[in-house]
N, C-alpha and C positions, 0 to 999 in steps of 0.2 A: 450708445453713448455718442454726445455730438463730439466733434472737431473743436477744438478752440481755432478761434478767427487768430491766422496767420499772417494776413497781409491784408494793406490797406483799411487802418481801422480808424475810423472818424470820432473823434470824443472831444466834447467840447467839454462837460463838466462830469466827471469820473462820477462825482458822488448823486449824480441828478440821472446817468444813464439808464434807460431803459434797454431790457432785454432784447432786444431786436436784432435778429441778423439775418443780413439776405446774400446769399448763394448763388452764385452765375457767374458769368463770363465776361471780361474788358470787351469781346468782339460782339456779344449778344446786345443788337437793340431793346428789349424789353427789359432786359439788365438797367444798361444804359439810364431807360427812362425809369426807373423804378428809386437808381441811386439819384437822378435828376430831383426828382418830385420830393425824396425825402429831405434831400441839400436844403432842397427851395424851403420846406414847410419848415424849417429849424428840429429836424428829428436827427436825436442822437444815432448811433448804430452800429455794424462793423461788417463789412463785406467781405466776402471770401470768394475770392476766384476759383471755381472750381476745379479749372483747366491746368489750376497750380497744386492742388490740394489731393489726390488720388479720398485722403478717410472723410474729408469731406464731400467729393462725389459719390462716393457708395453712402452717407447719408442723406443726399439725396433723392438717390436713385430707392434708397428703402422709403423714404416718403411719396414717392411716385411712381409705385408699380413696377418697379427696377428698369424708369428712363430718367434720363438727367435733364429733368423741364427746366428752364431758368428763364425768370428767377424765380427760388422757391424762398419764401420769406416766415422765417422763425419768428413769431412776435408774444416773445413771453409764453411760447408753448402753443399758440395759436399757428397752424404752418399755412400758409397759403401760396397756390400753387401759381404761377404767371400772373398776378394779382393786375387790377386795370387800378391808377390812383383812387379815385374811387373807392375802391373796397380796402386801398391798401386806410386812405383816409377814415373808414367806415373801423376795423381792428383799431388802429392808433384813438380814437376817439371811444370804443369799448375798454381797452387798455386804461385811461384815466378815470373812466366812470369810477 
C-alpha cells in the first residue's frame, strides 16, 4: 500500500491532477532537480519527503531492492527510479497519450 503524501503537496487544479508523486529528500540534489523541472513544465504532483515519512521510506525502499534511491517517482503506477528530466518528460508525455 502507498503512503498518502503528507507534506508539501503542490495542486494547482484538484480536478485536472495527475497521479504523480515523487519521493526524496529537501537535502537530495536529484530530488531538488526533479521538483525543479516538474514546477518549471506546469506538472501537477505531490512530494513526500522521505526523511519525514518512515511508511513512505519502506515504499520506497520495496521499490528499490530495499535502498532509499531518491527520487523515486510514482507516475500513475509507472515508478521511476532517479529519473534524468528526460525520461521523467518521456512517462508525463506516455501519461497523456
Amino acid at each position: 500500500m502507498k503512503p498518502k503524501c503528507r507534506t508539501g503537496v503542490y495542486v494547482i487544479d484538484e480536478r485536472n491532477m495527475a497521479n504523480i508523486t515523487v519521493y526524496g529528500a529537501d537535502w537530495c540534489p536529484l530530488t531538488r532537480r526533479t521538483l525543479v523541472h516538474l514546477r518549471r513544465s506546469g506538472v501537477e504532483f505531490n512530494y513526500i519527503d522521505i526523511d519525514l515519512d518512515p511508511e513512505a521510506a519502506k515504499w520506497v525502499e520495496q521499490q528499490n531492492g530495499g535502498k532509499q534511491k531518491k527520487p523515486t517517482v510514482d507516475i500513475d503506477g509507472n515508478v521511476l527510479t532517479e529519473p534524468t528530466n528526460e525520461e521523467l518528460d518521456q512517462a508525463l508525455s506516455d501519461l497523456a497519450a
